[in-house]
N, C-alpha and C positions, 0 to 999 in steps of 0.2 A: 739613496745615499744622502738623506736630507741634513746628516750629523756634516757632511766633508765642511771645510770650511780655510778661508786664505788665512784668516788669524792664527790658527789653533796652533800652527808650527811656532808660529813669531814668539808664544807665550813661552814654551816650551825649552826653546833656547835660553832663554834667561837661569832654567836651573838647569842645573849638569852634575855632573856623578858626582863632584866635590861636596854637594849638599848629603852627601850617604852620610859621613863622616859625624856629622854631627848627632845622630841617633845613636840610642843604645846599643850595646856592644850584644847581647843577648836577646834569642828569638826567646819570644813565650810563647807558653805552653797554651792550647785551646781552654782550659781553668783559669789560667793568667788574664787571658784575653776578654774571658765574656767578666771576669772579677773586675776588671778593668773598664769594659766597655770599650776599650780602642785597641784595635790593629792596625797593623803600618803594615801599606799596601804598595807595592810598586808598577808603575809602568815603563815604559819606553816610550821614544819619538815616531809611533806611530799611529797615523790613521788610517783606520776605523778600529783598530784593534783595542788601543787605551791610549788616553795622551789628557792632559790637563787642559781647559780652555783660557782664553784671558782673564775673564773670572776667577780662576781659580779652581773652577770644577771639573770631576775627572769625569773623562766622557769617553765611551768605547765600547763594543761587545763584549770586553772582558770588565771592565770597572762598574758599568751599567748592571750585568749580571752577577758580579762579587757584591754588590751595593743592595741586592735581592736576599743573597745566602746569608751576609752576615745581618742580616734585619730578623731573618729565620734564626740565627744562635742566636741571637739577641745582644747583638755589638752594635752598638748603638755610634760609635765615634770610629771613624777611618782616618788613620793621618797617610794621605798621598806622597809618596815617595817619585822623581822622575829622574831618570838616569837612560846612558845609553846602552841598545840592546848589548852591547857585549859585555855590560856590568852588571847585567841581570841576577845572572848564575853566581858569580864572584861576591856579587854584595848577599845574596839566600847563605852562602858558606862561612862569610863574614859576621851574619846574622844581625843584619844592618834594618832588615826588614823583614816581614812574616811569613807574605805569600806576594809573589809576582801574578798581576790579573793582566797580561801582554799577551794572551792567544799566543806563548810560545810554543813552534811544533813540539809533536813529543816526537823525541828521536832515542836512540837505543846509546850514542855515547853521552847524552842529556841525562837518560836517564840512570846511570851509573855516579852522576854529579849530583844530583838534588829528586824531587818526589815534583811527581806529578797527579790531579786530580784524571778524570776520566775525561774524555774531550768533551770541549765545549762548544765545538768551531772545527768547520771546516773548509777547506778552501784550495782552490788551484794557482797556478802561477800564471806569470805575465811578463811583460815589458813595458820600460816608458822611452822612448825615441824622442830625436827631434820635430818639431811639427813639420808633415810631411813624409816624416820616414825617408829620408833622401839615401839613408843607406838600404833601405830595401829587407830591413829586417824581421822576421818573425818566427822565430823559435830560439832557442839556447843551443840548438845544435850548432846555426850559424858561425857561432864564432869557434868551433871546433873545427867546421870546415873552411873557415876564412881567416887566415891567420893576422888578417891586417885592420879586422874589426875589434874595438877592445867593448870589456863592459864594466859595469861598473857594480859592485857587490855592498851591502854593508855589513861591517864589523860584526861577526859573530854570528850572522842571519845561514842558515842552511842551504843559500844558494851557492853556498861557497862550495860544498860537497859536492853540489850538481852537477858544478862545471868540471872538476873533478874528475869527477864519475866520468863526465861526456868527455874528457879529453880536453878539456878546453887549456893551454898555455897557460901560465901563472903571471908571463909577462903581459900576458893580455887581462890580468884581470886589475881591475880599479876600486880598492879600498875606500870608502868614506864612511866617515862616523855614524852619521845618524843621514835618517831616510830626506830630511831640511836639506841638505846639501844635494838631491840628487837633480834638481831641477836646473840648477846652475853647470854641475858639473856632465850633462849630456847636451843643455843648451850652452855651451862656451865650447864644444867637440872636446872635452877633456876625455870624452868615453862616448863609445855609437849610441850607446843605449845602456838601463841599470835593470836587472833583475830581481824583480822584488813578485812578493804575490799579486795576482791581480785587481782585489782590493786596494791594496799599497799603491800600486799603479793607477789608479785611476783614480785614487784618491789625490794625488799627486800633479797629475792631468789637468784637474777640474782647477788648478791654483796659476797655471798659466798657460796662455797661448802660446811659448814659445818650446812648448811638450808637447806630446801626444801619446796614447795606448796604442800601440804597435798590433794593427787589423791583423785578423786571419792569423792570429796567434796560434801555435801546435803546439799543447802541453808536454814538455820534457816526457821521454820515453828512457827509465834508467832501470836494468834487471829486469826489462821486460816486459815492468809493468806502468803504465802512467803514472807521475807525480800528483799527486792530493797529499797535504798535509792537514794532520787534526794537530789543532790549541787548545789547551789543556790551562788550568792553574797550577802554579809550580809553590813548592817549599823545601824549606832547607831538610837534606837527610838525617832520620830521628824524631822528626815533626809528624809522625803517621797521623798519630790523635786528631791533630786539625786537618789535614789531609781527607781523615777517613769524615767527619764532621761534614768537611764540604762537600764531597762526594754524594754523603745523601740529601744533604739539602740541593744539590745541585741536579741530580736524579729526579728529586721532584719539579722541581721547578723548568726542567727542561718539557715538562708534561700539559706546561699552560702555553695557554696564548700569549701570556705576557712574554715568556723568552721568544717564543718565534718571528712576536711581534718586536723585539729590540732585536735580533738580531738581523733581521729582512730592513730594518729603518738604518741599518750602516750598509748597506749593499749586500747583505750575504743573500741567493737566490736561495728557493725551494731545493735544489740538490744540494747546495751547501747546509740546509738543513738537515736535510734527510741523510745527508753523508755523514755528520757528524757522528751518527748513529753507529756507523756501519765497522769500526773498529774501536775495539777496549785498550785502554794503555795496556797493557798485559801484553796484549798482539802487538802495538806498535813497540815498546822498550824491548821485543824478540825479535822483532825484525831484522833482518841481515842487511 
């Protein structure tokens, strides 16, 4: 996890979904794009996934690996887009930007809103507690069976469904914006703990002592089968052409050591590798 880092949120705050606005009203087409030389790329506030640094550079398993494919088309200029996750989808429909490189899951009501590339990432879930864990927490079941624990979600993230799914109270669940707020709002007891993937969490962790990753974590158990979500590159529907474009550059490049080696250098383990494999968006956007 050599990328996590304390700054990288702080920069990130500074731009916010109001910077969408000022982009072109119009996705282009993969013709437009490489005629051009630039595509507009979007992330979100998160680490390791994609997120900007002070610098100014985008840095992530999904920006790091989009920064590969389009050197393959030959798009030589990115202009970084940062917004928060629940404007991801909204600004692809808006056409505000090209392709989002956020390792958003691919989910089946996702994929009805916008395209998705083939996964690129895969990854399990987590929690981040107070340091200590003095609530004693470790699973998502938790707060289904304890009604007097809250959590804390963010805007738009698929943990929302989980809880959901598990039964969890809606009074008990805690909205915040972007993943930057979650550190304060589990350390001030605004919420026992936030649900986020385990990456996320522990990307999170490593920024203060007054957090922790919540030990002996038991991956959500929903329909049956364990939670794993694969991250995908996402585009606005109608955009196959560059979809289809990145898909085989991405195909290939999943084939070298350079991706295994970027994606193992942000925390993803050898199973999050090799899982990435193991489902085609086809099967996830069927999923029930």
């Amino acid at each position: 996890m050599t990328h996590f880092g304390k700054t990288a949120a702080l920069a990130l705050a500074a731009l916010t979904a109001s910077s969408l606005t000022t982009l072109s009203a119009s996705a282009a087409s993969l013709a437009e794009i490489q005629e051009s030389g630039t595509v507009r790329i979007a992330v979100a506030n998160e680490i390791p996934y994609g997120y900007v640094d002070p610098t100014g550079e985008a840095l992530g398993a999904g920006p790091d690996v989009a920064k590969a494919i389009m050197e393959t088309l030959g798009v030589e200029n990115i202009e970084w887009v940062t917004t928060n996750f629940s404007s991801l989808i909204p600004g692809l429909q808006a056409d505000r930007f090209d392709m989002v490189a956020a390792e958003m899951a691919i989910l089946p009501d996702r994929c009805q809103q916008v395209l998705f590339s083939e996964p690129n990432s895969s990854y399990g879930e987590g929690l981040l507690v107070a340091s200590g864990n003095p609530k004693d927490i470790h699973a998502y079941e938790d707060f289904a069976q304890n009604p007097d624990l809250r959590v804390a979600i963010m805007a738009g993230a698929d943990q929302l469904e989980m809880m959901q799914e598990l039964g969890v109270d809606e009074a008990n669940l805690v909205t915040i914006a972007a993943n930057a707020d979650a550190i304060s709002t589990v350390s001030t007891g605004r919420a026992d703990a936030y649900a986020a993937t385990s990456l996320t969490a522990s990307g999170l962790a490593s920024q203060s002592d007054a957090v922790e990753v919540a030990g002996a974590f038991t991956d959500p158990i929903i329909g049956g089968e364990e939670v794993r979500s694969w991250g995908g590159f996402t585009f606005a529907s109608g955009n196959e052409e560059l979809r289809d474009a990145v898909n085989a550059a991405l195909a290939d490049f999943k084939q070298t050591d350079a991706w295994a080696e970027t994606l193992s250098g942000y925390g993803f383990t050898q199973a999050d590798l090799d899982g990435s494999s193991a489902r085609t968006t086809e099967e996830l956007c069927a999923s029930s």
